[in-house]
Backbone as JSON Lines, residues from 0, in Angstrom:
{"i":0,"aa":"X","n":[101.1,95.7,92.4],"ca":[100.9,96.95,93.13],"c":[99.43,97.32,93.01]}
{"i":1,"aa":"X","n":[99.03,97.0,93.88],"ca":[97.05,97.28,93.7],"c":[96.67,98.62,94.29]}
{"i":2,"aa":"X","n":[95.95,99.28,93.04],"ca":[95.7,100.25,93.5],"c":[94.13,99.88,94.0]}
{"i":3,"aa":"X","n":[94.1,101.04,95.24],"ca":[92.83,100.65,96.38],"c":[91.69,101.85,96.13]}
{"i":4,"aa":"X","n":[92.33,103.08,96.04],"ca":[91.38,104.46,95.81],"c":[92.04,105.52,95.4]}
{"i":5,"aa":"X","n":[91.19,105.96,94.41],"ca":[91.4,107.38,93.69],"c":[90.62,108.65,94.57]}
{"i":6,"aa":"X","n":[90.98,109.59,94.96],"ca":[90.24,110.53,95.63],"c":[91.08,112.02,94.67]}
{"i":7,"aa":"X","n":[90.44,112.84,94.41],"ca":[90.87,114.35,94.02],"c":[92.6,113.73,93.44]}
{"i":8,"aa":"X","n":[92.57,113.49,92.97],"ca":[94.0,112.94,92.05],"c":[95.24,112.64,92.95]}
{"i":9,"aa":"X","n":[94.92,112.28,94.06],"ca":[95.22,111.08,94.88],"c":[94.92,109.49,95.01]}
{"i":10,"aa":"X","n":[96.32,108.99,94.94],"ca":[95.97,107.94,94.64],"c":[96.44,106.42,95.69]}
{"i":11,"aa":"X","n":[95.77,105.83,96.16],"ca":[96.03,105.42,97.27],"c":[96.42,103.49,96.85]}
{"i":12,"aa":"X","n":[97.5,102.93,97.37],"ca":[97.48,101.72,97.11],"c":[98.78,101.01,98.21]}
{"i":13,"aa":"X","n":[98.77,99.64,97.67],"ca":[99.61,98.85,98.53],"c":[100.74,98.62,97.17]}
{"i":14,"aa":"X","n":[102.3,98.27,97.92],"ca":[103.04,97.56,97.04],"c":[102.98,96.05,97.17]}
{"i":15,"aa":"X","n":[103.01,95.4,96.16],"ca":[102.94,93.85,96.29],"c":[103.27,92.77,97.09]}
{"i":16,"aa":"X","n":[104.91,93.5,97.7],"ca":[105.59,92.85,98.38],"c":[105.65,93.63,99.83]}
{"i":17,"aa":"X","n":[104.49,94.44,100.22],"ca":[104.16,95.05,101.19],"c":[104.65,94.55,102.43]}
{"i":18,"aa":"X","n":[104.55,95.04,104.19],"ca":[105.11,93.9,105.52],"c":[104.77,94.72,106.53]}
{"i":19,"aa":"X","n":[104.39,94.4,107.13],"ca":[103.58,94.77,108.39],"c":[104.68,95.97,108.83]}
{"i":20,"aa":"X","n":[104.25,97.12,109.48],"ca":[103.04,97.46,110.08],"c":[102.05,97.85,109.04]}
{"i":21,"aa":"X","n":[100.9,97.79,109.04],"ca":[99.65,97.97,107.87],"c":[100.21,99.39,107.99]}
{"i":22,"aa":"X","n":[100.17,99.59,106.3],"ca":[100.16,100.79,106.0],"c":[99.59,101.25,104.71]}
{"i":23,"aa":"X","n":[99.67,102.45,104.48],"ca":[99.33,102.81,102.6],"c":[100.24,103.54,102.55]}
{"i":24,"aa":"X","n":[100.12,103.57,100.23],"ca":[101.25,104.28,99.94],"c":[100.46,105.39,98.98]}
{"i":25,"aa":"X","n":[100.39,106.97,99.24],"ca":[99.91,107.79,98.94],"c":[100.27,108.54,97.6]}
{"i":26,"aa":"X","n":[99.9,109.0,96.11],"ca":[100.68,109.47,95.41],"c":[100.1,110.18,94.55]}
{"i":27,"aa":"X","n":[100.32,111.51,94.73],"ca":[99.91,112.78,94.44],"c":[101.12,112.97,92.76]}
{"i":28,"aa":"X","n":[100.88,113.17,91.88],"ca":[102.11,113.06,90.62],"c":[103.09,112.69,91.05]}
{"i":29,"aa":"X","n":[104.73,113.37,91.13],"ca":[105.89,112.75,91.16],"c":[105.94,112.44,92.54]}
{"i":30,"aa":"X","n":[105.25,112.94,93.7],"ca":[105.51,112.81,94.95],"c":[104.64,111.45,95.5]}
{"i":31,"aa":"X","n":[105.32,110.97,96.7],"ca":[104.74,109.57,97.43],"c":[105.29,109.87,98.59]}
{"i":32,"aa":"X","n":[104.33,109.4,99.47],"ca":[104.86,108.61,101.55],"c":[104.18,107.7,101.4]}
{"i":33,"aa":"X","n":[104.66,107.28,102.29],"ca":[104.42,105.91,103.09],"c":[103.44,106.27,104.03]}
{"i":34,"aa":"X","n":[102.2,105.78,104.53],"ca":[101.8,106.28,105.76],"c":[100.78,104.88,106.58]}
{"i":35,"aa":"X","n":[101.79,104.87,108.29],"ca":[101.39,103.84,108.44],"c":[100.26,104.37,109.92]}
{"i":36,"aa":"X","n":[98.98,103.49,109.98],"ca":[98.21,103.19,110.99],"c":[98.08,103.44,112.09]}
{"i":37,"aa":"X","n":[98.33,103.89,113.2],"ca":[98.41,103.57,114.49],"c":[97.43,103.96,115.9]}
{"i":38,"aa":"X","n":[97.07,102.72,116.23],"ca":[95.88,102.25,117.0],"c":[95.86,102.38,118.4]}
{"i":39,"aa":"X","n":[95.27,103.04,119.39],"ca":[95.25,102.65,120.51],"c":[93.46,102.24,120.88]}
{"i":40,"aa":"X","n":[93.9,101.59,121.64],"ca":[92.32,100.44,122.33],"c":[91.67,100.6,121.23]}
{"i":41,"aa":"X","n":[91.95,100.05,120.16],"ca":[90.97,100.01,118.45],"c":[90.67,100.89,117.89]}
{"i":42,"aa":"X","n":[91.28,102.3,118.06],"ca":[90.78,103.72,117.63],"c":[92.28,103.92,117.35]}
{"i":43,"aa":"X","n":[92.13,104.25,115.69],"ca":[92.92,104.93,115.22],"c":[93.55,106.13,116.01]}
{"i":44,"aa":"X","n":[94.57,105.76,116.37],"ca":[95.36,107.27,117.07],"c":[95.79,108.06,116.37]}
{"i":45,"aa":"X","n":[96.5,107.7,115.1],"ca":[97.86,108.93,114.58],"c":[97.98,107.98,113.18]}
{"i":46,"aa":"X","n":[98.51,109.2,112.13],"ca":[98.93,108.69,110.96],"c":[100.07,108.7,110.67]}
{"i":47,"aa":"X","n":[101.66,107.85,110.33],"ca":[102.51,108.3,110.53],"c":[102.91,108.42,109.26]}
{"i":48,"aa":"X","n":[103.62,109.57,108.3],"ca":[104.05,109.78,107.31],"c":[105.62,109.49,107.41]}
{"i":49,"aa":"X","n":[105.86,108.59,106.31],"ca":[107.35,108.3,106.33],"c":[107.32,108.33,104.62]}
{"i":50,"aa":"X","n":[109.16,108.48,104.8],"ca":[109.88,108.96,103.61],"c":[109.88,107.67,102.39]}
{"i":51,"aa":"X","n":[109.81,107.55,101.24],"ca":[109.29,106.63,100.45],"c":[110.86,106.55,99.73]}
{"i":52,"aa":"X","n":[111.89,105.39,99.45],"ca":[113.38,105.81,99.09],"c":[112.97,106.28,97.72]}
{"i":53,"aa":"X","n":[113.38,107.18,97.44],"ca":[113.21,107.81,95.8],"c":[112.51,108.61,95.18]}
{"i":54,"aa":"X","n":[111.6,108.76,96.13],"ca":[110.4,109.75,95.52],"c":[110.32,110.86,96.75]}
{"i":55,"aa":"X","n":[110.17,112.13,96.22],"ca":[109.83,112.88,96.82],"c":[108.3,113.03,97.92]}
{"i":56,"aa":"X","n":[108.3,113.45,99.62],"ca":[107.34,113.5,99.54],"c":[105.98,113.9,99.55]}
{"i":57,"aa":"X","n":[105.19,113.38,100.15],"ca":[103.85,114.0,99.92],"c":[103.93,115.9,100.33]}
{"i":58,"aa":"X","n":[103.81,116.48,99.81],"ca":[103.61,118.09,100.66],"c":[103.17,118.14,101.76]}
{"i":59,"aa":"X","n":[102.97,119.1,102.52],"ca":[102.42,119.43,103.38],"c":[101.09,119.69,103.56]}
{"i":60,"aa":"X","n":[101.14,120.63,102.48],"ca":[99.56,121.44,102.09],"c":[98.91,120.47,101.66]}
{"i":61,"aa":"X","n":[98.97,119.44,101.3],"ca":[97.97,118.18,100.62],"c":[97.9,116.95,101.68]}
{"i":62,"aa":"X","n":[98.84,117.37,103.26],"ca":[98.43,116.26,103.96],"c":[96.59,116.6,104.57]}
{"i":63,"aa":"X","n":[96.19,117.18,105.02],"ca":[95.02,117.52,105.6],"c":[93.95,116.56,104.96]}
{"i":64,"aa":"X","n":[93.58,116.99,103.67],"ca":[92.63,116.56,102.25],"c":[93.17,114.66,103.1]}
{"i":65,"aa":"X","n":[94.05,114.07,102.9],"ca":[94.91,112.96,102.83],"c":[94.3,112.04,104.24]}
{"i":66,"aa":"X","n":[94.49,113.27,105.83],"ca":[93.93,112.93,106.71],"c":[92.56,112.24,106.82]}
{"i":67,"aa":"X","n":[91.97,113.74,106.28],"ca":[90.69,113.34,106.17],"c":[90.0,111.85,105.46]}
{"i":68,"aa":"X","n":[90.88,111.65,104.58],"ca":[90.22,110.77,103.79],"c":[90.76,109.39,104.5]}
{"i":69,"aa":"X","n":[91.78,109.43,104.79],"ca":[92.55,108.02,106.05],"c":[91.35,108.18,106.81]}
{"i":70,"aa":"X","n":[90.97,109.05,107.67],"ca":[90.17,108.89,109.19],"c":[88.55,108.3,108.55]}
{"i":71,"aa":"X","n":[88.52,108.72,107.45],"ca":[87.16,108.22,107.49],"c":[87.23,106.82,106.89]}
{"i":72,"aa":"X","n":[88.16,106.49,105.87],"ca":[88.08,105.1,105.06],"c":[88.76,103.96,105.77]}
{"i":73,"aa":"X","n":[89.98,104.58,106.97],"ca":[91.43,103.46,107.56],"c":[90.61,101.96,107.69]}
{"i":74,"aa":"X","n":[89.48,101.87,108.29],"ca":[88.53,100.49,108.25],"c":[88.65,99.99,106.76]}
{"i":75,"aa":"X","n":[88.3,100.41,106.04],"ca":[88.32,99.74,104.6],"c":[89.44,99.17,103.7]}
{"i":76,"aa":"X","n":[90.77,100.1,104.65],"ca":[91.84,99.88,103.91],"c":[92.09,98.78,104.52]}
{"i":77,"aa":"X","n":[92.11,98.99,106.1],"ca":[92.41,97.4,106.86],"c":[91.88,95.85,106.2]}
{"i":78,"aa":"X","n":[90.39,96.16,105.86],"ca":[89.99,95.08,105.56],"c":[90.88,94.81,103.91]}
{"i":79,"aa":"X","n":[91.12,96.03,103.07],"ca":[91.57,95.85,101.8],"c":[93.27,94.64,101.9]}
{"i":80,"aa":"X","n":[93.76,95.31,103.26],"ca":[95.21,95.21,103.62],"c":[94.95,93.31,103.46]}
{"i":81,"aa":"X","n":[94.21,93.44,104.51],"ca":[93.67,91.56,104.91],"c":[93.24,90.94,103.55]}
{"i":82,"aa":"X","n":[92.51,91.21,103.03],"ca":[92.34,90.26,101.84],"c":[93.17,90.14,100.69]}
{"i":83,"aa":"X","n":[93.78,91.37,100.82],"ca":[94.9,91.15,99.64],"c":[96.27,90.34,100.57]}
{"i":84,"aa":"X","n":[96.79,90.87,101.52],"ca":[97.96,90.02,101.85],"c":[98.04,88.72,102.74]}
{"i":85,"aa":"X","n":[96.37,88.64,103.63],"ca":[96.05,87.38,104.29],"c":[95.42,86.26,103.53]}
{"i":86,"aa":"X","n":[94.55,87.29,102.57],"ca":[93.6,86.09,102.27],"c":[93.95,85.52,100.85]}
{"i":87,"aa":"X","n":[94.62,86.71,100.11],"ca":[95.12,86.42,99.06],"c":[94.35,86.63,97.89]}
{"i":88,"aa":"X","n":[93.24,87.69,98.2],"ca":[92.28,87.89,97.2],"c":[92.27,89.49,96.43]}
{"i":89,"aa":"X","n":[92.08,89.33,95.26],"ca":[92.35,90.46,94.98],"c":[91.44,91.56,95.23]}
{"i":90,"aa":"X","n":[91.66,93.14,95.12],"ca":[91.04,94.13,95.36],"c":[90.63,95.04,94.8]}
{"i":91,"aa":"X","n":[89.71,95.8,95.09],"ca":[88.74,96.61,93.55],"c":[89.33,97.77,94.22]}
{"i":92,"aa":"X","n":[89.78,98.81,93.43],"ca":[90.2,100.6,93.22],"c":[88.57,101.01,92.97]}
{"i":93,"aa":"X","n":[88.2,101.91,94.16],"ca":[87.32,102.59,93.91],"c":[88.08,104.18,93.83]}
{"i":94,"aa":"X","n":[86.99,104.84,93.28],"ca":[87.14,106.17,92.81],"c":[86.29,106.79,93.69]}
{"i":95,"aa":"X","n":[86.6,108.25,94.3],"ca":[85.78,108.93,95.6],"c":[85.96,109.84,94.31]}
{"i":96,"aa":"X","n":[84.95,110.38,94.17],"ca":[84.56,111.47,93.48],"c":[84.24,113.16,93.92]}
{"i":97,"aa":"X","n":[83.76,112.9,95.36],"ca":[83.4,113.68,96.35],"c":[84.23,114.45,97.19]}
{"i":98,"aa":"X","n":[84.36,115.15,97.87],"ca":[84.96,115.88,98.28],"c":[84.57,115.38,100.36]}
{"i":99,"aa":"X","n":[85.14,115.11,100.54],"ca":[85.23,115.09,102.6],"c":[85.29,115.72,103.26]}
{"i":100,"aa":"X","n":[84.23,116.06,103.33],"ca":[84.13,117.57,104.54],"c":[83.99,117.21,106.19]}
């Protein structure tokens, strides 16, 4: 389960046995979603939040912060997505320290 990025005690990663459609798995303490990608003509269109079996999920009030940080990084995760499940290479967890305005 590789974790990809830490942002404001969010924590962003893939599960091992992950499967298309590219997505991430978001996790704020006891709570997690699923949230997958979606592209029109190569521009991120929409983020879709889905239910994770077992864990409660993400709030509401903490999707925005969550947005923000998808719209600006989703390129990085893609490439993270590809090398860990295409290429088979492993992946570095960076830490955002900063705040996304």
């Amino acid at each position: 389960m590789p974790k990809i990025y830490e942002y404001l005690g969010f924590v962003f990663l893939f599960y091992a046995n992950d499967h298309l459609p590219v997505h991430v798995h978001v996790m704020h303490g006891e709570f997690e979603s699923k949230i997958e990608f979606e592209y029109e003509n190569g521009l991120l269109a929409d983020l879709k939040y889905l239910r994770v079996k077992g864990k409660a999920e993400i709030k509401l009030r903490d999707r925005g912060e969550i947005n923000l940080f998808l719209n600006k990084y989703h390129r990085e995760i893609i490439k993270k997505w590809n090398d860990f499940f295409v290429f088979n290479k492993s992946v570095k967890c960076e830490v955002i320290t900063r705040k996304i305005k």
